[in-house]
VOMAR-170047 format. One record per residue (C-alpha): x, y, z; residue in one letter. Coordinates in Angstrom, 2 decimals. Example, Ala and Ser with C-alpha at 12.3 -4.5 7.8 and 13.67 -1.06 7.14 Angstrom:
2
((12.30 -4.50 7.80) A)
((13.67 -1.06 7.14) S)
END
This chain:
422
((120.02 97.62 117.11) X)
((122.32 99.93 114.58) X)
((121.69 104.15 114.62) X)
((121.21 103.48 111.00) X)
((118.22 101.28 111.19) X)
((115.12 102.10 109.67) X)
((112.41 102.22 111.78) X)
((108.43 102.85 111.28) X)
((107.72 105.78 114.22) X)
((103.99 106.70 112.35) X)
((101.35 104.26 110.67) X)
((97.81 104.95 109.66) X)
((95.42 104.24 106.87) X)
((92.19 105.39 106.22) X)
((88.75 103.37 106.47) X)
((88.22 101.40 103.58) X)
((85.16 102.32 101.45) X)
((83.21 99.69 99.26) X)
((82.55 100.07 95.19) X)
((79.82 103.22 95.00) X)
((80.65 103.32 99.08) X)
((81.04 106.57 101.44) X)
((83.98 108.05 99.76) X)
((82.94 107.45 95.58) X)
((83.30 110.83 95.11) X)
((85.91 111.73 96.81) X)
((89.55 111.81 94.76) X)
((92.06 109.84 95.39) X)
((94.50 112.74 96.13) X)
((92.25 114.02 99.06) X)
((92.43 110.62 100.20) X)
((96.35 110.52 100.06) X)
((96.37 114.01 101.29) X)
((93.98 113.56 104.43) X)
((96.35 110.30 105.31) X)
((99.45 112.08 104.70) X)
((98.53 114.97 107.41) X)
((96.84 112.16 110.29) X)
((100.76 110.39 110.14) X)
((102.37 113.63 110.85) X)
((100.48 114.78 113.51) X)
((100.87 111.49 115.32) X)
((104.43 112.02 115.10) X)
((103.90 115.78 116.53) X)
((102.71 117.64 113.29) X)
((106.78 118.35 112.30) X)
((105.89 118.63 108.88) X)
((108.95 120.78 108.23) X)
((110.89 117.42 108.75) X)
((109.60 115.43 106.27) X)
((112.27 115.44 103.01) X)
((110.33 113.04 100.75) X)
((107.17 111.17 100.32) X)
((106.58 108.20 98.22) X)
((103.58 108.05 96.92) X)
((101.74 104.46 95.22) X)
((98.97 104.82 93.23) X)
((97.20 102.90 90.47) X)
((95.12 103.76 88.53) X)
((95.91 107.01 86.09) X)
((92.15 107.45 84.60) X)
((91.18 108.24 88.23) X)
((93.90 110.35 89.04) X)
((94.16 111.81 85.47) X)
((90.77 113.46 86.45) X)
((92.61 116.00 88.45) X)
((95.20 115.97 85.73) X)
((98.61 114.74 86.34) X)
((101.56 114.21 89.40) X)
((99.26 112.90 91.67) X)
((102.07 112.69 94.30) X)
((102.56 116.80 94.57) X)
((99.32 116.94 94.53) X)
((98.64 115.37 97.56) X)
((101.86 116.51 99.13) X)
((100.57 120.41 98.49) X)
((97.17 119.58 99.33) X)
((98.72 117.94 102.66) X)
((99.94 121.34 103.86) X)
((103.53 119.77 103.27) X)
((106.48 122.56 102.41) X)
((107.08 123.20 99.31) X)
((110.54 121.79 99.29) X)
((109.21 118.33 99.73) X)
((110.66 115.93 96.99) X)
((107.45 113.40 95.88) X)
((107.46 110.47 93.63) X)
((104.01 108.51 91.91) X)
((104.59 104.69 91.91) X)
((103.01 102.43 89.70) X)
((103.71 98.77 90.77) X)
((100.25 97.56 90.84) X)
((99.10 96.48 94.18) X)
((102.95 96.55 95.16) X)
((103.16 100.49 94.88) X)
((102.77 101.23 98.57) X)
((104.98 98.51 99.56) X)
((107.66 99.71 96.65) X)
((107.07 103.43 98.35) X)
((108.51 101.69 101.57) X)
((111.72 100.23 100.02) X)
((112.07 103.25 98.10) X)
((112.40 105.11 101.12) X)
((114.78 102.86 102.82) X)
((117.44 103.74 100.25) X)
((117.38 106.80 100.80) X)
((117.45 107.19 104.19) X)
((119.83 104.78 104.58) X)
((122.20 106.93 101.97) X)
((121.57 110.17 104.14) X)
((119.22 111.49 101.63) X)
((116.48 112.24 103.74) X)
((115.91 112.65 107.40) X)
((112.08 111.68 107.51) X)
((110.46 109.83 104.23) X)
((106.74 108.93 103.97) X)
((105.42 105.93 102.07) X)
((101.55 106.52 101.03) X)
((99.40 104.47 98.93) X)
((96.03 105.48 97.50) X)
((92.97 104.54 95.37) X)
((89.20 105.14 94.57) X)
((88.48 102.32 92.47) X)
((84.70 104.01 92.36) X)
((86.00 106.88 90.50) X)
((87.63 105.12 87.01) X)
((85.73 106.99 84.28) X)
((84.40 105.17 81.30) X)
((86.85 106.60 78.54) X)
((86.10 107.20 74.72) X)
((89.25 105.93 73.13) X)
((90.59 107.50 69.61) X)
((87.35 110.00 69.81) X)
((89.81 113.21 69.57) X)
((90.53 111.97 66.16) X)
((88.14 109.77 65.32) X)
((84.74 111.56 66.09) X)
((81.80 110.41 64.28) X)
((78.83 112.48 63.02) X)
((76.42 109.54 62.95) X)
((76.26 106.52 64.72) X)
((77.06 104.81 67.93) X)
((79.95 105.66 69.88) X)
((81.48 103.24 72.45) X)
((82.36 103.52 75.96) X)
((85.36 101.70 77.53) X)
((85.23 100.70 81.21) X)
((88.70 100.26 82.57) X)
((87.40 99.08 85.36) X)
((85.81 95.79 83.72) X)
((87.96 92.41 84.36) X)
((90.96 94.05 85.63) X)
((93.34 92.52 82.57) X)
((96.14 93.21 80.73) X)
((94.86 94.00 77.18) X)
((97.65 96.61 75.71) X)
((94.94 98.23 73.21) X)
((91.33 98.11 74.01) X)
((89.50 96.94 71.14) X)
((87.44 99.68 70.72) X)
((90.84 102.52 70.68) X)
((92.68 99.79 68.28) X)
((89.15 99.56 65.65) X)
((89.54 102.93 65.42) X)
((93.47 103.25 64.53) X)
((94.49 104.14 61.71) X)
((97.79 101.96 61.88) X)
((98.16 97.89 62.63) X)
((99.78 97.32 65.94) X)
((99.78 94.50 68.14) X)
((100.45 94.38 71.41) X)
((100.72 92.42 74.53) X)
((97.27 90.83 76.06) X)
((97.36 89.16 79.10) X)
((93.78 88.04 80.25) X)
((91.95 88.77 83.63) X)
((93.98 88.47 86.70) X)
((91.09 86.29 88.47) X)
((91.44 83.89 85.32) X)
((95.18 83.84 85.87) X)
((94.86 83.35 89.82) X)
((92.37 80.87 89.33) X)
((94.13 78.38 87.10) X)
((97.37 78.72 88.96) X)
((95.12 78.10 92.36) X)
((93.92 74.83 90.64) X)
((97.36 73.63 89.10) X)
((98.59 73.87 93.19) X)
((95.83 71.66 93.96) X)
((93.63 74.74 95.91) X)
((90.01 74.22 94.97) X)
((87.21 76.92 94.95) X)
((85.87 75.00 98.08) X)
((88.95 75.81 99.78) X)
((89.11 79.75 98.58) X)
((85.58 80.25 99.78) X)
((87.00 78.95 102.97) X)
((89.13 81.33 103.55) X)
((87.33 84.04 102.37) X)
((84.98 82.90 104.78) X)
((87.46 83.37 107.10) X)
((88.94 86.61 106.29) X)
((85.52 88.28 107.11) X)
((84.77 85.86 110.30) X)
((88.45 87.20 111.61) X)
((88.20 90.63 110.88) X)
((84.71 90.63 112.68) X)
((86.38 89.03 115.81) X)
((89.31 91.22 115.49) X)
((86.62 94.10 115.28) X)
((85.39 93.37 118.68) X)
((88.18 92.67 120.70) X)
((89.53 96.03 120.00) X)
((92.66 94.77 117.29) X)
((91.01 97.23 114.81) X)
((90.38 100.54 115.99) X)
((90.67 104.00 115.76) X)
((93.93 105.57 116.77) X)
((95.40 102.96 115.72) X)
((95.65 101.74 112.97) X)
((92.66 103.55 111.55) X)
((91.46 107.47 111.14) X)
((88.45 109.18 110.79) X)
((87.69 111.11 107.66) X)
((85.29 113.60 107.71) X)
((83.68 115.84 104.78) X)
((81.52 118.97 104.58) X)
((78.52 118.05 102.33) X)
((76.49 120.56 100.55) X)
((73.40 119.39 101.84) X)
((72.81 118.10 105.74) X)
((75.46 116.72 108.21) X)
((79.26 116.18 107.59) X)
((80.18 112.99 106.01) X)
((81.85 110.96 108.81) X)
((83.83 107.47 107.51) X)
((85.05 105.80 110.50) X)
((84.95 102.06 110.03) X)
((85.65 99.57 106.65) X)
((82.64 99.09 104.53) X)
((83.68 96.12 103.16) X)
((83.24 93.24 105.84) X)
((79.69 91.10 105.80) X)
((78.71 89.59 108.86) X)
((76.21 88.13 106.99) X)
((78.66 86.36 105.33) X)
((78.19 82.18 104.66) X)
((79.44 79.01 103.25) X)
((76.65 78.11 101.68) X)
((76.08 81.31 100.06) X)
((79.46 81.79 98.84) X)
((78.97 78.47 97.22) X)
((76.16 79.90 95.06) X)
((78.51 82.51 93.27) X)
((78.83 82.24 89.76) X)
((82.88 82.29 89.17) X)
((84.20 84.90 87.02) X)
((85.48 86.28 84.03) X)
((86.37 82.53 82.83) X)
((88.11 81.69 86.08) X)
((87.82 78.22 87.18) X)
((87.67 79.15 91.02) X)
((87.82 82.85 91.43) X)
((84.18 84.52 92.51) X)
((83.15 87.82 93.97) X)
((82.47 86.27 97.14) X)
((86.19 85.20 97.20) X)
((88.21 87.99 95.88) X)
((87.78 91.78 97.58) X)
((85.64 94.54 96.17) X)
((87.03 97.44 93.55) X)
((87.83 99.64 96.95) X)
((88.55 103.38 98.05) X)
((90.83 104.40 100.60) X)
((94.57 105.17 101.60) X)
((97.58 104.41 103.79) X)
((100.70 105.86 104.96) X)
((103.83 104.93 107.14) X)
((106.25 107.27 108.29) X)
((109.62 106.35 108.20) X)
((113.19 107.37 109.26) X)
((116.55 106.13 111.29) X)
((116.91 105.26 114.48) X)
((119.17 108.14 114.96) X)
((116.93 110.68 113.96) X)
((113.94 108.99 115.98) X)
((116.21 109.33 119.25) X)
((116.69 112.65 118.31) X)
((113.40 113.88 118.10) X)
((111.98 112.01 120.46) X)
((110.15 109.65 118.62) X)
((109.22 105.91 119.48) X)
((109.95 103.65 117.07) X)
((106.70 101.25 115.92) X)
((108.93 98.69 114.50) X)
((112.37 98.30 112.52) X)
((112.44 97.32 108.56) X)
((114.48 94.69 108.08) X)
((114.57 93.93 104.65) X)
((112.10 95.14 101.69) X)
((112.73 93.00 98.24) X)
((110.82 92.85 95.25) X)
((110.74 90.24 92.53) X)
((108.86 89.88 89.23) X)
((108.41 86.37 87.44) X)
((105.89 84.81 84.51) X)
((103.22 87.30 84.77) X)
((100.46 84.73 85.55) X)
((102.26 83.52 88.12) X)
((100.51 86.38 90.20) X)
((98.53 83.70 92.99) X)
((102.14 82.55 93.68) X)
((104.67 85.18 93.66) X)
((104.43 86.07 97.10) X)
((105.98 83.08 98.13) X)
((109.65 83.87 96.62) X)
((109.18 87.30 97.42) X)
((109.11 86.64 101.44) X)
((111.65 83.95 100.93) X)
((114.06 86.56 99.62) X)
((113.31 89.49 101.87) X)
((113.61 86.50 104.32) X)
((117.66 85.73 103.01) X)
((118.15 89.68 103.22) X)
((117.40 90.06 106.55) X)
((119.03 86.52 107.57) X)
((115.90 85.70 109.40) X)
((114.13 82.26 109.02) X)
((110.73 81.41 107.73) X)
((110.18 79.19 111.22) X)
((111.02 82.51 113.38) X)
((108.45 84.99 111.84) X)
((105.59 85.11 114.41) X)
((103.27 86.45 112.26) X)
((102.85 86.81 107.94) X)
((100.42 88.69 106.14) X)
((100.07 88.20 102.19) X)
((97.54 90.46 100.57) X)
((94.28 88.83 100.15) X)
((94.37 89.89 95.99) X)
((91.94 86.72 96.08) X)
((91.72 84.24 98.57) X)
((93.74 82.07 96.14) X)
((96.59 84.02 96.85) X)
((97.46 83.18 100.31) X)
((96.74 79.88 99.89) X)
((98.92 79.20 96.88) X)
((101.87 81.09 98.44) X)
((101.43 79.32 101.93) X)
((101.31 76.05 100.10) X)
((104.79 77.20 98.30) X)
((106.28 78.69 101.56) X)
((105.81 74.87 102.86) X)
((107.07 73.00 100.03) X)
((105.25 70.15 100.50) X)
((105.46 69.33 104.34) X)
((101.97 69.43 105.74) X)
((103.10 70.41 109.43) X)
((104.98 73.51 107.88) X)
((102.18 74.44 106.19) X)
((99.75 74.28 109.61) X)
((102.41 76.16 110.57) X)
((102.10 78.92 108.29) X)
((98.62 79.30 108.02) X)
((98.04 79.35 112.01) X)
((100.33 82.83 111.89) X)
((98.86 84.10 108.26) X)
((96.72 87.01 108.31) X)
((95.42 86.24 111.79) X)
((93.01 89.10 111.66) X)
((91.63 88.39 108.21) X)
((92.55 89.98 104.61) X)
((91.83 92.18 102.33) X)
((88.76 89.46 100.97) X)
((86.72 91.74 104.28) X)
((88.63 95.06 104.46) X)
((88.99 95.85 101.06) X)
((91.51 96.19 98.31) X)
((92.37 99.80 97.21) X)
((95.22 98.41 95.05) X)
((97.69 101.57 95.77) X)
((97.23 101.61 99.58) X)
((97.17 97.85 100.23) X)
((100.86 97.44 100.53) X)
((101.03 99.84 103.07) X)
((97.97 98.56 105.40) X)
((99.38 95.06 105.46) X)
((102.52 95.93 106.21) X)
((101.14 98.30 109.47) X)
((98.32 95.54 110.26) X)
((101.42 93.22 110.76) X)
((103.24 95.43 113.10) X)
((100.13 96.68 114.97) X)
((99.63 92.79 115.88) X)
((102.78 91.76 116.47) X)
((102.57 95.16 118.96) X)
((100.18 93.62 120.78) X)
((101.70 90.25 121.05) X)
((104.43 91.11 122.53) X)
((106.92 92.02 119.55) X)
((108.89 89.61 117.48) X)
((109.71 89.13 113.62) X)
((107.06 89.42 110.90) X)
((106.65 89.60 107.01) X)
((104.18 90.57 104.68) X)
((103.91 90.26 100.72) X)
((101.80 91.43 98.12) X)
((100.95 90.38 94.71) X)
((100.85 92.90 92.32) X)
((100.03 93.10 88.09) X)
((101.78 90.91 85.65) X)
((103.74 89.03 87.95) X)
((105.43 91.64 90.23) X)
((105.93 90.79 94.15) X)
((107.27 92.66 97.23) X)
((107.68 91.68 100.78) X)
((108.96 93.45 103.50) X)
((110.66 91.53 106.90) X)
((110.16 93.62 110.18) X)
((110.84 93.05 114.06) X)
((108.98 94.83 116.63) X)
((111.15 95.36 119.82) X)
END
């Protein structure tokens, strides 16, 4: 163990809220902000430590409704000083995780003494936008509404914003990402039967996670609470998402969607609300405030390949935060890989194992052990964050050892991050 390390000493996230759930109306920023203030206090409230906070979030119509740097904003909102550097990522659902490597570097250069990592969404909050109206508004007839929150692709231009331009431009258009992860799931041989599976799964492991105490609050989790206008506070303690209800047979009945050959809502999370922060510094300055380290980061890498390639770029994103940190893929005791849609920890699993069935037993036995993000939820800015701090919570409780997570994120981009837990 090296003074210089980088070590975790703070790691919380906020219940996850469901699509028109608890928190709909409740901004992003306040999300970020109320997660920002539970990590310091569990690290003694020192905000006048902190140097900079990284902050992962994804989608700009929702933020954009509080106009613009969505990072200061939380940071101010947070009570943070003034002083504090911030910094908005956009990596898709690899922003949080980014926010952690991001970090590293600069604590590891002497930058910064304390650095936060945050991620945070409200997926219920995307406005329907009227695209080209400032210049293009009509006295007479129909106007049309674009919802950037329909199919999730890759379009460049809307249609209706590039009908109303005045110039011919063409630009990229990559289709839905469940079409994408879908196809690639079938082309590795993963079938829908198998995805509803393990989406089966994710909620049947989160529930028995649930009530053998693995997911609780103080740990890993926070209470939010809000003054309404009307009636009691608002109190969010627990993840909306999770069905017990949940079955086989009616996960078989889904239609599939948006032209995907596998993907369903039953096996890909809901369009979530919530946020996630880990507090990070050295060793060195942990010892010297008196702070116990959580875990050690290892390695962080990112990579980016064919963008719909998405179900399977977590696989050579471990495998090179793997080389960095000189650890092998047989000595992690535990790997989480964001449940995007159940296809994706299946496809990368299968990768991981190149081709050996016992390795990939292997791997699946120790793969998001206390299900995914298929049951908690998928608020695409925070998710890199909670499955890195679900992986050291368990390995925690187990005793300690080496883990890695990995996370998917738009048009092709991956990060994983390797950890030990002393």
């Amino acid at each position: 163990m090296g003074q210089k390390d980088v070590v975790v000493v703070s790691a919380v996230r906020t219940p996850f809220s469901k699509f028109g759930g608890s928190l709909r109306d409740v901004p992003s920023i306040i999300l970020g902000a109320r997660v920002i203030e539970e990590a310091i206090r569990r690290i003694g409230g020192q905000k006048e430590l902190v140097d900079e906070v990284y902050y992962g979030t994804c989608q700009p119509l929702e933020t954009g409704l509080e106009n613009d740097v969505p990072d200061r904003q939380a940071v101010l909102e947070a009570g943070l000083p003034h002083s504090v550097l911030s910094f908005t990522i956009d990596r898709a659902c690899c922003a949080s995780l980014t926010a952690v490597r991001l970090a590293m570097w600069s604590l590891r250069t002497g930058q910064s003494r304390i650095c936060l990592a945050v991620g945070a969404e409200n997926m219920s909050r995307i406005p329907f936008v009227l695209p080209g109206l400032r210049w293009k508004g009509r006295r007479m007839g129909n106007i049309q509404l674009y919802d950037n929150a329909f199919m999730l692709g890759y379009k460049g231009w809307n249609p209706v914003s590039r009908e109303m331009a005045e110039i011919e431009l063409e630009f990229f258009g990559w289709g839905p990402v469940a079409k994408d992860a879908g196809e690639v799931a079938v082309e590795w041989g993963v079938s829908r039967e198998e995805q509803d599976e393990w989406a089966f799964q994710s909620h049947m492991k989160y529930f028995e996670a649930l009530k053998n105490g693995r997911i609780k609050i103080g740990e890993e989790l926070m209470v939010l609470t809000f003054k309404q206008k009307k009636g009691p506070p608002l109190v969010v303690d627990k993840d909306e998402g999770p069905r017990p209800d949940t079955t086989l047979e009616a996960l078989a009945k889904l239609p599939t969607i948006y032209g995907s050959p596998t993907v369903t809502a039953g096996n890909a999370p809901g369009l979530d609300a919530g946020a996630a922060a880990v507090v990070l510094t050295t060793r060195e300055n942990a010892t010297r405030m008196g702070l116990e380290p959580l875990a050690t980061i290892l390695s962080v890498e990112a990579v980016a390949v064919e963008p719909r390639l998405l179900a399977w770029v977590p696989a050579p994103a471990i495998q090179k935060a793997l080389d960095k940190a000189n650890i092998r893929l047989e000595d992690l005791k535990l790997i989480e890989i964001n449940e995007a849609f159940a296809a994706m920890p299946l496809v990368a699993s299968k990768a991981l194992a190149e081709g050996s069935e016992s390795k990939l037993r292997s791997i699946r036995e120790r793969l998001n052990v206390n299900g995914g993000a298929v049951a908690i939820g998928h608020p695409v800015g925070a998710s890199g964050a909670r499955i890195l701090m679900t992986l050291i919570y368990e390995l925690r409780r187990r005793g300690g050892g080496y883990g890695a997570c990995a996370i998917c994120g738009g048009l092709g981009q991956g990060e994983a991050a390797v950890v030990r837990v002393d």
